[in-house]
C-alpha positions as CSV (number, residue, x, y, z in Angstrom):
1,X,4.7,53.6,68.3
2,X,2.2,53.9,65.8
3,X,0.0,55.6,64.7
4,X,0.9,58.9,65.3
5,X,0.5,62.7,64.4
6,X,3.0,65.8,65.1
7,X,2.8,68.9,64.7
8,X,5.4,71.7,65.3
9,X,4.3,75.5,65.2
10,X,6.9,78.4,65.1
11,X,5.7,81.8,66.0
12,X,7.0,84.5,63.4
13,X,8.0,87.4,65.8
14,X,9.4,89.9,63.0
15,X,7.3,91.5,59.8
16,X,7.3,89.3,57.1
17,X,7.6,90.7,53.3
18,X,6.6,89.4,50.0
19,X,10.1,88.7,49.1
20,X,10.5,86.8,52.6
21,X,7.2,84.7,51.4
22,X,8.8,83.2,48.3
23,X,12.0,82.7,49.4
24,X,10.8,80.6,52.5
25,X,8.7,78.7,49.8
26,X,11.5,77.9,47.4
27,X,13.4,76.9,50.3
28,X,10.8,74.2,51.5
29,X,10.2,73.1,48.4
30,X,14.0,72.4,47.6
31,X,14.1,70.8,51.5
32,X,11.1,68.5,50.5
33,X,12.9,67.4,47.4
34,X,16.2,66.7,49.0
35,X,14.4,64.1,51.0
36,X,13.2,62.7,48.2
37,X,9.4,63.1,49.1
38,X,7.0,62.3,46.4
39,X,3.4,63.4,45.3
40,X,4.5,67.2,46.9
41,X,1.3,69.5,45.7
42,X,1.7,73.8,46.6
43,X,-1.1,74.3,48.8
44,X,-2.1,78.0,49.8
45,X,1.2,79.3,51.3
46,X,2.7,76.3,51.9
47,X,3.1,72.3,50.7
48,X,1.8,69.0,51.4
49,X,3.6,66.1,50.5
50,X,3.5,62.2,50.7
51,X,6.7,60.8,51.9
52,X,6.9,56.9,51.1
53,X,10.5,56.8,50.3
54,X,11.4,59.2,53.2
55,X,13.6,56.8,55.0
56,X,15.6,55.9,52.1
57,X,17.1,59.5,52.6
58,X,17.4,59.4,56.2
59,X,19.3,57.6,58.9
60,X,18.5,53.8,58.8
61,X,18.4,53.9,62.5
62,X,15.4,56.6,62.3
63,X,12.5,54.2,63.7
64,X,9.3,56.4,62.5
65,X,8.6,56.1,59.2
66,X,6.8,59.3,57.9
67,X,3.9,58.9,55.8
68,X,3.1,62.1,54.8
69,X,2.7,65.9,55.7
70,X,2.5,69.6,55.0
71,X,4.6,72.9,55.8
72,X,2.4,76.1,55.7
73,X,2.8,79.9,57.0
74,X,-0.3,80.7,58.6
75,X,-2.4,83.8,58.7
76,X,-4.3,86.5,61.2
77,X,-6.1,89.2,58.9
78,X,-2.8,90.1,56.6
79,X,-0.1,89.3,58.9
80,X,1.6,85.9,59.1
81,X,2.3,84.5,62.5
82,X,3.3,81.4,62.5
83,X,5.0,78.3,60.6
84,X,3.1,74.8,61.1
85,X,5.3,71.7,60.4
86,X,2.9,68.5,60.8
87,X,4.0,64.6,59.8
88,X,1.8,61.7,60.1
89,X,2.3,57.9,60.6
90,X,-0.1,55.3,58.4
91,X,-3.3,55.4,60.4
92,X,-4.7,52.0,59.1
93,X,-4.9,49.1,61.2
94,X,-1.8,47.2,60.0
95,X,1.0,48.1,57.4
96,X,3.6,45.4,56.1
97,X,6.2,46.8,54.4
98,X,9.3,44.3,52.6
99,X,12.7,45.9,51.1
100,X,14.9,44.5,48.9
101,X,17.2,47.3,48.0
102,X,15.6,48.1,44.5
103,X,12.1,47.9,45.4
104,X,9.4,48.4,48.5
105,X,6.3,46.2,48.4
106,X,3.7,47.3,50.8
107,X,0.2,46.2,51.4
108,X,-2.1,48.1,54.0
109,X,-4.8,46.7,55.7
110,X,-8.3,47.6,57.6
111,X,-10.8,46.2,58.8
112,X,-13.1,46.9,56.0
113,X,-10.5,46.7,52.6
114,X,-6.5,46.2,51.4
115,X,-4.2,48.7,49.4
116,X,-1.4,47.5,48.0
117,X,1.8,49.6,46.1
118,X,5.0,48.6,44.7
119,X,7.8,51.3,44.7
120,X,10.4,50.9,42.8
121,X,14.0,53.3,42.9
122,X,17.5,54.1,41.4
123,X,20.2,56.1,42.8
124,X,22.6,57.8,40.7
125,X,25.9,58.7,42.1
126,X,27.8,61.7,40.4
127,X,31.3,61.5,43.0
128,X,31.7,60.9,46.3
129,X,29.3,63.2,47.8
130,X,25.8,62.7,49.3
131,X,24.4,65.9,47.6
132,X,25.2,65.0,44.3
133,X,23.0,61.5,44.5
134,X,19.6,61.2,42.5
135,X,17.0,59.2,43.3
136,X,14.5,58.3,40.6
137,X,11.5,56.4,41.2
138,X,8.2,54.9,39.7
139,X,5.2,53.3,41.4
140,X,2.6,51.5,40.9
141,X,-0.7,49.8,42.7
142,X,-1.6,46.6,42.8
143,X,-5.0,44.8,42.2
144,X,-6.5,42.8,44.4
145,X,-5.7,39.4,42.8
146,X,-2.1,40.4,43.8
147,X,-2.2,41.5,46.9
148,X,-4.2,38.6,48.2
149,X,-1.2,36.4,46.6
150,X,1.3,38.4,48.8
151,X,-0.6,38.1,51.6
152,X,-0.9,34.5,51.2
153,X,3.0,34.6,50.7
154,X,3.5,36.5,54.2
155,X,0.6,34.5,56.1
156,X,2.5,31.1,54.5
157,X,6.4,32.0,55.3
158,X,5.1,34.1,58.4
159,X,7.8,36.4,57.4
160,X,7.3,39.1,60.3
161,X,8.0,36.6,62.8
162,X,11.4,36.1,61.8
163,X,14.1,37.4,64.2
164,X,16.5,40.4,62.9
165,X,19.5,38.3,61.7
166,X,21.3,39.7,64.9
167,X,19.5,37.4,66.6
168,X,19.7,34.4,64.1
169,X,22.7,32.0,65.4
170,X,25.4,31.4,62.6
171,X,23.5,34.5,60.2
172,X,27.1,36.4,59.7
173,X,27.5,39.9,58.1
174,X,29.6,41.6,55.5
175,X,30.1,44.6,53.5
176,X,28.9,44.0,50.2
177,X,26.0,41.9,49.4
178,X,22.5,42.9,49.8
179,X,20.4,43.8,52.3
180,X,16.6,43.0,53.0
181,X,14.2,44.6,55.5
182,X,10.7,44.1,56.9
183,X,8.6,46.4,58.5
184,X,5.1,45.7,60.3
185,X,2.9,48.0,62.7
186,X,-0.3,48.7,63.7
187,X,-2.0,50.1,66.9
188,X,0.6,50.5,69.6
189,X,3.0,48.6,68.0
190,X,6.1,48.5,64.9
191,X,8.8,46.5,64.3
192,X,11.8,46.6,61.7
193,X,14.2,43.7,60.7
194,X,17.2,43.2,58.7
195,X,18.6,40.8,56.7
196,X,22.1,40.7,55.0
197,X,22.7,38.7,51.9
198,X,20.7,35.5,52.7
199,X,21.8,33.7,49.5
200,X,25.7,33.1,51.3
201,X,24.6,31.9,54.6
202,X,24.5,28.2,53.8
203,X,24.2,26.8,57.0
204,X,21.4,29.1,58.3
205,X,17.9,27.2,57.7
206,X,16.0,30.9,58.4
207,X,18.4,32.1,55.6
208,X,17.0,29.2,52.8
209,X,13.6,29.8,54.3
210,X,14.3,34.0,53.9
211,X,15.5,33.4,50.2
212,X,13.1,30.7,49.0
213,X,10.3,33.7,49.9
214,X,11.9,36.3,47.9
215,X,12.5,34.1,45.0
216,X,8.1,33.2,45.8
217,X,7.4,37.4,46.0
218,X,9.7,38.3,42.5
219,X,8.0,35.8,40.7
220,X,4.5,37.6,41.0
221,X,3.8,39.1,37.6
222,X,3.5,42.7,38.8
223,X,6.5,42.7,41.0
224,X,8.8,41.7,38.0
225,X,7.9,44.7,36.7
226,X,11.2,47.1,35.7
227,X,11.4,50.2,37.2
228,X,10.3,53.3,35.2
229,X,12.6,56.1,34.9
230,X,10.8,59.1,36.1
């Protein structure tokens, strides 16, 4: 459900040192990074962090996006008590978010304005093992001419109404290929869809309709634009 704010506190029951202080620090920061979270800022004794390519990290089944958050040892006089963990959802009214495996285009809305963003990433594999990936990734926002076109693009193909392709008769699934996902939530509600390569299901209209909107969407001047190695 979204939106949504929490916040976990641990209480530090054994005297803390200087040495303890940055070693706990290093250790969040090189946590933070591991999950790829950008726009990470020190702040007092702890970090805050945006998180837009968190789930690109996680487990694909994970269902809460985070948007951002901060980890901070807290105070009384000169003792530290406690360690606050807090994450927060997107609090504007609506949030549409469409992946296509290179890229993330998302365009948030309230009542009063729009914000749009493109995020675009790489992984780098060096062997077989999760912990020697790299992700690189550049972003960019996008001006109002282009988010109105977007908009236009989802209100016209009503792309959030589609059915996951699990529930799309005919839509079959493989190994290789690509796969595309949309995201939508506001208030008290979010929803997350997948698609697998539409470009091979020939006799699935959705699939035609799914593909003739990405071709619409990477035709959009500042969506063609390559990613920026980092």
């Amino acid at each position: 459900m979204f939106p949504f704010k929490i916040r976990f506190t641990k209480t530090i029951r054994k005297p803390i040192t200087s040495n303890d202080i940055i070693s706990f620090l290093e250790y969040v920061e090189d946590l933070l990074k591991e999950k790829h979270v950008n726009n990470l800022v020190k702040h007092n004794l702890g970090y805050k962090f945006k998180n837009h390519l968190f789930s690109l990290s996680g487990n694909w089944r994970l269902m809460a996006y985070v948007d951002s958050g901060y980890v901070e040892l807290k105070k009384e006089g000169n003792n530290l008590v406690k360690i606050v963990y807090e994450i927060t959802s997107f609090q504007n009214d609506s949030v549409f978010r469409f992946w296509d495996g290179n890229k993330v285009v998302q365009i948030e809305k309230n009542s009063k304005s729009s914000k749009g963003d493109v995020f675009f990433f790489l992984r780098e594999h060096n062997g077989d093992s999760q912990k020697s990936e790299r992700l690189y990734s550049s972003s960019m926002s996008l001006d109002s001419n282009t988010i109105n076109k977007i908009l236009e693009l989802f209100s016209d193909f009503k792309i959030f109404e589609f059915p996951s392709d699990s529930k799309i008769q005919g839509w079959e699934k493989g190994l290789d290929g690509s796969t595309y996902l949309t995201e939508f939530n506001c208030p008290n509600y979010y929803s997350v869809k997948s698609y697998w390569t539409p470009t091979v299901q020939e006799k699935v209209k959705e699939a035609r309709f799914l593909q003739y909107f990405i071709n619409e969407l990477n035709i959009i001047d500042e969506i063609m634009t390559d990613i920026r190695i980092l």
